[in-house]
C-alpha positions as CSV (number, residue, x, y, z in Angstrom):
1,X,0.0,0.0,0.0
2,X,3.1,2.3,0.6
3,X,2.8,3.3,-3.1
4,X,-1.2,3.7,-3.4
5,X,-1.0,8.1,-4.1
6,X,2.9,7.9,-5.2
7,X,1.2,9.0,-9.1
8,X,-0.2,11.8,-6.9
9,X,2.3,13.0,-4.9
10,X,5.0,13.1,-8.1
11,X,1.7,14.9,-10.4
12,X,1.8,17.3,-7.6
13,X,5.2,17.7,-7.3
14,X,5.9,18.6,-11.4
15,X,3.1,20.6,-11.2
16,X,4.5,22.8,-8.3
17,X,7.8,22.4,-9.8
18,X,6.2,23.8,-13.0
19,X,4.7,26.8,-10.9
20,X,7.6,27.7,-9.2
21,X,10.5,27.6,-11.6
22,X,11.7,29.9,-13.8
23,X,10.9,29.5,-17.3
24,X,14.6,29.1,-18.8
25,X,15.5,26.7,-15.4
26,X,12.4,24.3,-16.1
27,X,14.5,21.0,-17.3
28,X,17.1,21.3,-14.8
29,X,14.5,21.3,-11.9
30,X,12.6,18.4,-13.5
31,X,16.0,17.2,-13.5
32,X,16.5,17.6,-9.7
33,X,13.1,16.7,-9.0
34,X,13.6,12.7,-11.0
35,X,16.7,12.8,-8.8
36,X,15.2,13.7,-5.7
37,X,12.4,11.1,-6.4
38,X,15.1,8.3,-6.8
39,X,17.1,8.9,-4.3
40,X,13.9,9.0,-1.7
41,X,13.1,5.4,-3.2
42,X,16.4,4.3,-2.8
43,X,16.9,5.2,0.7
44,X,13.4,4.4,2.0
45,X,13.7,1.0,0.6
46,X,17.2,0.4,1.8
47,X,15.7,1.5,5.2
48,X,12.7,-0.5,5.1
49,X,14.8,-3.1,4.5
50,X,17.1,-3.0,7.5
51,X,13.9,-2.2,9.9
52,X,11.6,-4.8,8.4
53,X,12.6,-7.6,11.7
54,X,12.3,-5.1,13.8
55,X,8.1,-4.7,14.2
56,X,9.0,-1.7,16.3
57,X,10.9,0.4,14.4
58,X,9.0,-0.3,11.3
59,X,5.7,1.0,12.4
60,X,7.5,4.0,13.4
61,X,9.1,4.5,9.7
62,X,5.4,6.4,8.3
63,X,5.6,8.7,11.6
64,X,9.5,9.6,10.8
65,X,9.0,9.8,7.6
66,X,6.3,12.5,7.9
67,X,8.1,14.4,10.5
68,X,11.1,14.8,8.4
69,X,8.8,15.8,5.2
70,X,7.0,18.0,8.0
71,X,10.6,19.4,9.1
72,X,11.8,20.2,5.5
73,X,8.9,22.2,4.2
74,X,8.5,24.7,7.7
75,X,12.5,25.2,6.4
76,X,11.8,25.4,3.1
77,X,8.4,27.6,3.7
78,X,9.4,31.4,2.2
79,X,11.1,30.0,-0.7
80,X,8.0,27.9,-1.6
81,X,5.7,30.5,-2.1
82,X,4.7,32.5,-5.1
83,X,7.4,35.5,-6.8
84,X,6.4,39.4,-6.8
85,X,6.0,39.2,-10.5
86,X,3.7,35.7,-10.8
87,X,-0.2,35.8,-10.4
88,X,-1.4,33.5,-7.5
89,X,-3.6,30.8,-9.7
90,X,-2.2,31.5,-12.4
91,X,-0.4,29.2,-14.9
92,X,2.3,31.3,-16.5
93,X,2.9,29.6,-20.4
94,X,0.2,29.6,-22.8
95,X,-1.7,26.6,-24.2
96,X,-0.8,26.2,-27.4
97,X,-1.8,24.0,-30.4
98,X,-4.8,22.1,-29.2
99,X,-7.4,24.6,-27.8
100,X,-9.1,27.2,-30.0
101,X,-8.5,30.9,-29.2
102,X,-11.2,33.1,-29.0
C-alpha cells in the first residue's frame, strides 16, 4: 500500500515544480526533482529493509518519515511561495496547439 497516491504526490510535485520555476530553469529542476524522487526510493527502501525484523521500528518508519517531510517544508516555507512578479492561480505559459482561441 506504501505506493497507493505515489502517481499523486509526483503529479503534484511537477506541477508545483512547473509553478515555481523559472521558465529558462524548467528542465534542470525536472531534472532535480527525477533525482530527488530516486534517491527518496532508494533510501526508503534500503531503510525498510534494515527495519523490516524489527516490528517496532518499522511502524515507526510512516511517523519519521512524515516528520522529516514535516521538518523540511516549515525550512523550506518562504522559498516555496509564489514571486512578486507571478499571479497566484495562475499558470504562466500559454496553451498552445490544441485549444481554439477566442
Amino acid at each position: 500500500m506504501p505506493g497507493a497516491f505515489l502517481t499523486i504526490v509526483v503529479a503534484c510535485a511537477y506541477v508545483t515544480t512547473d509553478a515555481l520555476t523559472p521558465a529558462s530553469r524548467t528542465s534542470e529542476a525536472y531534472a532535480w526533482l527525477i533525482l530527488a524522487i530516486g534517491a527518496g526510493q532508494s533510501a526508503g527502501t534500503a531503510l525498510a529493509g534494515r527495519l523490516a525484523e524489527q516490528p517496532l521500528a518499522s511502524a515507526a518508519l510512516p511517523a519519521a518519515g512524515a516528520a522529516f517531510a514535516l521538518a523540511v517544508l516549515l525550512a523550506a516555507r518562504r522559498r516555496l511561495g509564489p514571486t512578486g512578479q507571478r499571479q497566484r492561480g495562475r499558470h504562466r505559459r500559454p496553451l498552445r496547439g490544441w485549444h481554439k482561441t477566442p
